[in-house]
TIDO-185849 format. One record per residue (C-alpha): residue in one letter; x, y, z. Coordinates in steps of 0.5 Angstrom, whole numbers, plus 500, padded with zeros to 3 digits. Example, Ala and Ser with C-alpha at 12.3 -4.5 7.8 and 13.67 -1.06 7.14 Angstrom:
BEGIN
A525491516S527498514
//
This chain:
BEGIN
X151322956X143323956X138319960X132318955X128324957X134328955X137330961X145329962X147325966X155323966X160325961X165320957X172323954X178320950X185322951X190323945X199323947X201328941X207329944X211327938X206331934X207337937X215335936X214336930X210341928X215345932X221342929X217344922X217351925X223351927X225348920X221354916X224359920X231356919X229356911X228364912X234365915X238361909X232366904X235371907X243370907X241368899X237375898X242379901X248383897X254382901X260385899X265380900X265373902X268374909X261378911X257372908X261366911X260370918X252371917X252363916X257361921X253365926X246363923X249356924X250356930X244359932X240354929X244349933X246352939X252351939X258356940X263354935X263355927X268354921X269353914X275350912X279348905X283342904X289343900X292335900X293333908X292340910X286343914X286350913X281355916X277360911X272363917X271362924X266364929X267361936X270364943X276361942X281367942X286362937X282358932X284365927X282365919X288362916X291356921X293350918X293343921X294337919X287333917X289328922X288332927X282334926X274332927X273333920X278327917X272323917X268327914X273328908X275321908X267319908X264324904X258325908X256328915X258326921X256328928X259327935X253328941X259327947X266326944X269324952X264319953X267315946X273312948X277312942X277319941X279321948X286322946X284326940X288332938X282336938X279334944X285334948X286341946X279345946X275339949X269339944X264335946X259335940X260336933X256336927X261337920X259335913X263337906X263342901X263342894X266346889X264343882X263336883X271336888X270336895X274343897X272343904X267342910X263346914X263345921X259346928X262344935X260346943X264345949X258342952X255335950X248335947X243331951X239329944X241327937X241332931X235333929X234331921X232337919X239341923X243336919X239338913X240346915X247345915X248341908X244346905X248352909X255348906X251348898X249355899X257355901X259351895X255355890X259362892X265359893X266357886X262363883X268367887X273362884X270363877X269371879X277371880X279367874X276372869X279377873X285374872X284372865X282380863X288383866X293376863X289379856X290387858X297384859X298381854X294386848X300392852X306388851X303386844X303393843X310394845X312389841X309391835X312398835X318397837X319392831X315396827X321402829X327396828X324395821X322402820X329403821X336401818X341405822X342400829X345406833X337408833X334402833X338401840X337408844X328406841X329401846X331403852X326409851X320406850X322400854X323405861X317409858X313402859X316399864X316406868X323403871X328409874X334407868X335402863X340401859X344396853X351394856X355391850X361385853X367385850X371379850X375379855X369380859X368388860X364392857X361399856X354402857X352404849X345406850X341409857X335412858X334415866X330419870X333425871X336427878X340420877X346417875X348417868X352411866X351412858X359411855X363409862X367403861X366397866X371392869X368389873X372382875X367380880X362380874X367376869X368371875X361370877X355372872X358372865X358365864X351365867X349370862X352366855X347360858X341364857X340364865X336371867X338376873X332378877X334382884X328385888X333388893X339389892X342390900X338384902X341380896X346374897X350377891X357378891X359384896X363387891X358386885X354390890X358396891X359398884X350397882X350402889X356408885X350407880X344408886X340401884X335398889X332393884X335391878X332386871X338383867X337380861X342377856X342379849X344374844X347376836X346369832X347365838X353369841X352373847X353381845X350385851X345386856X339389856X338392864X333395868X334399874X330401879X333407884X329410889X327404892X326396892X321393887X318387886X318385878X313381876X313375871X310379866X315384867X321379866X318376860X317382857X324384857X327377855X322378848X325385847X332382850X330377843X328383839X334387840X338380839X334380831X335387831X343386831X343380826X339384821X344390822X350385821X346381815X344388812X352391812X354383809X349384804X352392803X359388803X357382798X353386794X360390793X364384792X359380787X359386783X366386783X366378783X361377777X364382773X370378773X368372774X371367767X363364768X356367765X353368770X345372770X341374775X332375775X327378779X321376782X317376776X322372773X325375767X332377768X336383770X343382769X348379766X355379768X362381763X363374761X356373758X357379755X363377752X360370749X355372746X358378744X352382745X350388750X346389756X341391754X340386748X340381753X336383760X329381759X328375755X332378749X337373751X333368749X334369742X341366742X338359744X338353740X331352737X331345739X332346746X328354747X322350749X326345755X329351756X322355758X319348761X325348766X326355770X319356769X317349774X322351778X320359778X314356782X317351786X323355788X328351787X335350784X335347778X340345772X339345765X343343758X343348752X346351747X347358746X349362740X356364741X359371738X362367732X355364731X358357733X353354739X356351745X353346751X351351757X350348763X346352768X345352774X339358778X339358785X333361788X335368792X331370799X332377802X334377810X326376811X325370807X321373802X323371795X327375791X328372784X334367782X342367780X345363775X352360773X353357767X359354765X361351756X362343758X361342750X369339751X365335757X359332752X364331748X369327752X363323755X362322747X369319747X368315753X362311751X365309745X371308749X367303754X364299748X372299746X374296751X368291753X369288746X377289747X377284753X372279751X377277744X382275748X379273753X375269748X381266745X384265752X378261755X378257748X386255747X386252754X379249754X381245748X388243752X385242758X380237755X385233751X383232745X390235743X394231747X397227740X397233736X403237739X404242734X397244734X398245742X404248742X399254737X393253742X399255748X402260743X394264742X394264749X400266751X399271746X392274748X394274755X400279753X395282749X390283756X395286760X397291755X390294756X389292763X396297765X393303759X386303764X390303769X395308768X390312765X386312771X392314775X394319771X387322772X387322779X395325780X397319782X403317777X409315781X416316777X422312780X428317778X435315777X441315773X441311766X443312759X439315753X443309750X441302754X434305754X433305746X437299745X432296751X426299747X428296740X429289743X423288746X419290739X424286734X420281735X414285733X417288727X420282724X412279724X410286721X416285716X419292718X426293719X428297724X433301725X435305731X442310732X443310739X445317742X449316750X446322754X446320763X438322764X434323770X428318769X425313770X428308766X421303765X416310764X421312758X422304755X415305756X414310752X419308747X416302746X408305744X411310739X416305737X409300737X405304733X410306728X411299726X403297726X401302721X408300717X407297710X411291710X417292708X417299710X423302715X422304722X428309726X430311732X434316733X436322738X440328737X442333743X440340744X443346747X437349751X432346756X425350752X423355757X416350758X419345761X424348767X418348772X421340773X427342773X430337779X436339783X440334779X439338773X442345773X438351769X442351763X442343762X441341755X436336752X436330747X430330742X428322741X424321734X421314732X420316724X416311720X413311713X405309714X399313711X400319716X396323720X391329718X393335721X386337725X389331729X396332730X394334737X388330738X391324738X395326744X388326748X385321752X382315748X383318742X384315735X386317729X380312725X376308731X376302726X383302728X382299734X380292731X385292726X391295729X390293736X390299742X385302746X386310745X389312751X398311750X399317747X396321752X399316757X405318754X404326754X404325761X410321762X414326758X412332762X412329768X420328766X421336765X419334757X415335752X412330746X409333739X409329732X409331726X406329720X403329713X398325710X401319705X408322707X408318714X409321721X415324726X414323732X419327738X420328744X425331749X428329757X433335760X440331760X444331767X451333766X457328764X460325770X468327771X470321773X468314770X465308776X470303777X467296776X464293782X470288785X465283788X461283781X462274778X468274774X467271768X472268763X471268755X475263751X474263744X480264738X474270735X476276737X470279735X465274739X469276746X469284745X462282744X461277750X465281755X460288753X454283754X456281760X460288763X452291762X449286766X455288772X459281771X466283771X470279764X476277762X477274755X482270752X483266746X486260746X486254751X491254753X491261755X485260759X488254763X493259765X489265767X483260770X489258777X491265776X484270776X479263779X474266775X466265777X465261770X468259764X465261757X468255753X468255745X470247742X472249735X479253736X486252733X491249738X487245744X480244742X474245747X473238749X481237751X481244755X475243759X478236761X485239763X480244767X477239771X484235772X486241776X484241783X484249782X480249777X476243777X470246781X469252775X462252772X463252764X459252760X460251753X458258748X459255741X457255733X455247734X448244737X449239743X447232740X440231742X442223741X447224747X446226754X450232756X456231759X457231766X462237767X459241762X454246766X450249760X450249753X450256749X449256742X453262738X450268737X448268744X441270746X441274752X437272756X439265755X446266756X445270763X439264765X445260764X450263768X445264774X445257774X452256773X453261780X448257784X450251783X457253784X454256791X450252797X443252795X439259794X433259799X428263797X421265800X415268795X410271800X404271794X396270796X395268789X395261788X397260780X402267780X407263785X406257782X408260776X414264780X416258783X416254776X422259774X426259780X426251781X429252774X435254777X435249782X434255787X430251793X423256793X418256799X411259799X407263804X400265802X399270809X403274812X403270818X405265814X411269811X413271819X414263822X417261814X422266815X424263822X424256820X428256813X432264813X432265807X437268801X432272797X424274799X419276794X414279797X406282795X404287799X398286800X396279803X391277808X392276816X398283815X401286810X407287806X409292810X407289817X412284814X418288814X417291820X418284823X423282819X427289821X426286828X430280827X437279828X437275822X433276818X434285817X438285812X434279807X434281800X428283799X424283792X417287792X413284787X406288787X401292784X399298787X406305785X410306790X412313793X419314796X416314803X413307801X420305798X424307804X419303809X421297805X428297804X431291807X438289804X438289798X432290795X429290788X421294787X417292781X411292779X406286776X404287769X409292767X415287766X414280763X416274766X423274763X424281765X423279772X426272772X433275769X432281774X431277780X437272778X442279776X440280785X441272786X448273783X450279786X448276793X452270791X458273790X457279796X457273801X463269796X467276799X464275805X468269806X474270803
//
């Protein structure tokens, strides 16, 4: 201070602490010189990552006074050390610890720095792994990252504690040390996976290479066996292996070295054949499931020792085994050998070989494919040549190059006026654009198509061409053109013509009598004719009629059908040529009494093998036909004659009854109508074919007997033709093989019914007695009354037949002298007389039927099944039908005869009825719900007394003869609905009836 005259005088200061000031500008300094440190490791070029990971772990230390440094990498819970200063002689580069057991778990788990100044003075780090061990006392960590991923930490420990905390410019020192880590790491990553990704490339450019000229060669060549020995040169070339060779397996497992390539000075194995069981046991199995065989070295390999020992014959080390399959066979092996020492074979080696194992595989399938094309080609030549269809063949370009034999033979043209499109000139005009249109859609699409044309045959004639192209692909895919196949379907078109025609037929050959069915009953049923009988009895008769009507077109559908599917069955047998014409002029007398046509028939007696329904059935449509295109008046015959020779056409039927040399009989039905035009006496033979389509409306009929009866016949060893002139009538003939004459004639069945005929004409009991002999009742004949009461105690006849009118003693006083007779009294009679019961009267009592003289057949036997029954307990019999009307109706007729009926509708049924009543007789349906006909049977076979019931089959469906044997019961009748009437059946089942009575009647006595 300065007194007033200037003069110092006293002296004043102030004092500043800038400790803290001068702290930080050391620590700024330090910071700086630090930062030209790290400048400096950044600038400087270092040759691998392992001198400038050293360079920051030794600056690091050195900034930190610390003794110990790591960088570390964290692979999921594993710490493993990258680099390490430090004076610990274990902590090495490449130890792993689990992250636990380290300082650093904090660091990952927290993601940021973390530092410890005195471990031992924190309490719960003092049983620490680390500590435990190294005692590290202060530490400072923090993570690094590798593209935004912690990948690992950087770390700095020391044995001694640090008096100071870190200071924020060290924690920031080493962040930027773990940055600057981070940045390398991944510029060394990224380094790495281009290196990887440019030898992965090269890798792939050199076998890309191999494969394209290997299948360049395989392509270039079509002889296999060089194709085989350019694989193992060029794949031992590549991979510089010491052998490889193709080893072809055998089927029993052994196999032979057909292609090798070896390094000179070492074993050749080429041609030796190798069994190897050790190899059939072991490896093949692996080999045919595609699985590889990769072996680095042989002597310390777990292969089987025996396996071992023969790859040593061959001085193999290491060894590469590839399977080679030919279309999903296995054909060989594909084996790579190395010789001098071991080897380790690489991934791209392994996968190098299975691709040229593949192409192998497709070189041998395209050496099969080309020898099977060499050998189709061959044969196809050979084949269209002398093939019965066109057949045509068209290149790339779309014109055609080939026509086989037959097209030429068609059009009756050459090659050479066909190939190209010359063949086009013989196409219908009318169809030549659609032709064009439709293999040129196709053509563009390659695809298959069809088309409908005509084609100008060699007569001129154009017929309808179905053809079919199909588009041809050589082996590699590529399209090589189409072939064709054509086939004549004019007689198709024709056919289907004739089908629609037939369809419209028959939908209006259904609904007239169905219409006339549905009208005569709707007007019974409702009762307005109640009070007018005769007009009902005429609604009762249309119906009737027209139902007889649709049954008759039902069964030609249905037979048509099953002659079109091979499924018409022939039940064979004995029977008379005589009883079947006799049969087929019965059942149409009716018809031609209508028709004001007599019908005359000769009869001829000749044993045939046939079906008796199937030949009546023809009899009847030629028989049918001739009196429906009759003139009133007219006459129809019948006749048959027999022939010496079997024509030579039909002895391919011959069946064992029939011997080669067996003679024929020729039936012929002759009539008188308007004839057949002589383009159609063969036509008319075929399916829904007609003489005039009118004639449907007008004569009834739907096209289809005649063909049904063409197949009848043949299927008899016969044939059927006619002949014809027109306005002059028709013959129509056919022919049956006739069976030898018996030597001995059949005695008569002892337990046949015995019927006694009474009546003073001899002449009415000759006829009785043959009616009653054809249907099996045995008959004797008397001619007075008094003879029959003699013979009646003496023969106890089944039944009498009773005349009234006679000389001597009249009808009434024999039948009462009869009934007086306890020996007699139980005889059914029934009166067979010229007179009509008194309708006034109720018939007498004794007195079991009443037949009026000339007896009806039908009558007479309906009247002696009644007569039989009544004369035996009651007849028991059980109808097995799910149609409720048809066994009403069945049941109606039975009933008539006093025969006690049962029903059941299923088969569950048909079993607990059949326990409960036994009955005599059951008529069975086969196909019935809950278990069939068949299933029926099998239980009834099963039961005591019920396997020998009588049966009667009364179904639908044709039976064959394993069928008809699974069936048998007793007794046992097949018949099929539809192809007999109601009177047929009942007379049929009563004949049955009547043999069961007298059976059981023998029996007994």
């Amino acid at each position: 201070m300065l007194d007033e005259y200037g003069k110092l005088v006293a002296t004043i200061g102030v004092n500043h602490d800038i400790t803290e000031r001068k702290r930080a500008e050391a620590a700024l300094a330090n910071f700086s010189t630090n930062l030209k440190h790290l400048h400096r490791i950044n600038t400087t070029f270092y040759r691998n990552s392992k001198a400038l990971f050293a360079d920051y772990l030794e600056t690091g230390c050195q900034i930190l006074g610390l003794s110990t440094g790591i960088i570390s990498q964290i692979i999921d819970q594993t710490y493993i050390i990258l680099a390490v200063k430090t004076d610990f002689e274990n902590l090495l580069p490449g130890l792993e610890f689990v992250i636990e057991d380290t300082y650093c778990q904090t660091v990952v788990t927290q993601q940021k720095t973390i530092t410890y100044l005195q471990v031992g003075e924190i309490e719960a780090m003092q049983t620490h792994p680390v500590y435990q061990n190294l005692k590290l006392e202060s530490y400072i960590g923090t993570p690094i990252f590798v593209n935004g991923e912690i990948y690992g930490t950087l770390n700095f420990s020391s044995t001694e504690a640090r008096r100071n905390n870190f200071e924020p410019h060290e924690q920031e020192i080493v962040e930027l040390i773990a940055q600057s880590i981070g940045k390398s790491i991944a510029a060394d990553l990224a380094a790495r996976e281009r290196q990887q990704a440019a030898a992965q490339l090269q890798l792939q450019h050199r076998r890309g290479l191999l494969f394209a000229d290997l299948t360049l060669k395989i392509r270039q060549s079509l002889q296999l066996e060089e194709i085989l020995q350019t694989t193992v040169t060029e794949v031992q070339k590549f991979l510089q292996a010491d052998r490889v060779v193709l080893f072809q397996i055998e089927a029993d497992g052994s196999g032979t070295v057909v292609k090798e390539a070896v390094v000179p000075g070492w074993p050749v194995m080429l041609g030796q054949n190798i069994d190897d069981p050790c190899f059939r046991q072991e490896y093949l199995e692996r080999y045919r499931q595609g699985r590889v065989s990769v072996i680095e070295d042989l002597e310390n390999s777990d292969i089987e020792v025996c396996h071992i020992k023969l790859l040593q014959q061959f001085s193999v080390k290491a060894n590469l085994v590839m399977p080679i399959f030919q279309r999903s066979q296995i054909w060989g092996l594909l084996i790579a050998h190395q010789c001098a020492t071991p080897r380790q074979w690489t991934s791209f080696e392994t996968e190098l070989l299975q691709g040229l194992a593949d192409q192998v595989g497709i070189a041998l399938a395209q050496s099969q494919l080309l020898e099977t094309v060499r050998e189709s080609e061959q044969r196809f030549s050979t084949m269209a040549n002398s093939a019965p269809v066109l057949l045509w063949i068209s290149g790339t370009d779309g014109r055609y190059t080939f026509f086989n034999q037959s097209w030429l033979n068609f059009t009756g043209r050459s090659l050479a006026q066909e190939i190209g499109d010359g063949w086009l000139q013989l196409v219908h005009p009318e169809d030549l654009r659609y032709c064009l249109d439709t293999y040129r859609r196709a053509f563009e699409t390659r695809e298959t198509f069809q088309r409908e044309y005509r084609l100008q045959r060699a007569d001129q004639e154009y017929r309808w061409i179905l053809d079919t192209g199909v588009p041809r692909f050589m082996p590699d895919g590529s399209f090589a053109g189409y072939i064709g196949s054509c086939i004549d379907i004019s007689d198709r078109r024709e056919i289907e013509q004739l089908k629609d025609e037939f369809v419209s037929l028959v939908s209006h050959e259904l609904r007239t009598p169905l219409t006339s069915i549905l009208g005569a009953l709707d007007l019974l049923a409702s009762g307005v004719l109640r009070t007018q009988p005769e007009r009902a009895q005429r609604m009762l008769d249309i119906a009737a009629n027209n139902a007889d009507r649709l049954v008759r077109l039902i069964n030609d559908i249905l037979d048509i059908e099953r002659i079109e599917s091979g499924k018409v069955t022939m039940t064979k047998q004995v029977c008379d040529a005589a009883d079947l014409m006799t049969s087929s002029s019965e059942a149409l007398q009716n018809m031609a009494s209508k028709a004001n046509v007599t019908l005359s028939v000769s009869t001829l007696s000749a044993r045939l093998w046939a079906d008796p329904d199937r030949i009546i059935q023809v009899l009847t449509n030629l028989l049918s036909n001739a009196i429906k295109f009759s003139p009133p008046g007219a006459t129809v015959w019948l006749s048959a004659k027999l022939q010496e020779q079997l024509p030579s056409q039909s002895r391919e039927f011959h069946q064992s009854l029939i011997p080669a040399d067996a003679r024929q009989i020729k039936f012929q039905v002759k009539d008188l109508g308007r004839g057949i035009p002589a383009d159609m006496i063969e036509t008319i033979f075929g399916r829904f074919q007609q003489v005039d389509a009118s004639d449907s409306r007008k004569k009834g009929g739907t096209g289809l007997g005649l063909a049904i009866c063409r197949t009848i016949v043949q299927h008899h060893g016969g044939r059927i033709w006619a002949e014809s002139a027109l306005g002059m009538g028709s013959s129509f003939f056919f022919t049956l093989p006739v069976l030898p004459e018996e030597k001995t004639l059949p005695r008569a069945n002892p337990c046949a019914p015995l019927v006694l005929v009474c009546d003073d004409d001899p002449s009415v009991c000759t006829v009785v007695k043959l009616m009653l002999e054809q249907q099996n009742f045995r008959a004797i004949t008397v001619t007075s009354g008094n003879q029959a009461l003699e013979l009646a105690v003496q023969q106890q006849p089944d039944v009498i037949l009773l005349n009234l009118l006679m000389p001597g003693m009249h009808g009434w006083d024999t039948l009462a002298a009869l009934k007086e007779q306890a020996h007699t009294s139980k005889i059914p009679v029934i009166i067979l007389s010229g007179l009509l019961p008194d309708a006034r009267k109720e018939q007498h009592p004794e007195v079991s039927d009443w037949i009026v003289k000339p007896p009806d057949e039908r009558l007479l036997f309906q009247a002696l099944a009644r007569a039989l029954a009544s004369k035996n307990h009651t007849i028991k019999v059980l109808i097995v039908e799910d149609d409720l009307d048809l066994a009403q109706v069945l049941m109606t007729g039975f009933r008539r005869y006093g025969i006690e009926t049962h029903h059941a509708q299923t088969g569950r049924e048909a079993i607990d009825c059949s326990q409960r009543i036994i009955p005599d007789l059951l008529v069975l349906d086969l196909v019935v719900p809950e278990c069939d006909g068949f299933a029926i049977v099998d239980w009834l076979r099963q039961h005591n007394r019920l396997c020998q019931v009588p049966l009667v089959v009364y179904t639908a469906h044709d039976l064959d003869e394993s069928d008809r044997e699974r069936l048998k019961l007793g007794q046992t009748l097949f018949l099929t609905k539809g192809r007999i009437t109601p009177e047929e059946f009942e007379q049929r089942v009563i004949n049955l009836l009547n043999r069961i009575i007298l059976y059981r009647n023998g029996e007994q006595s």
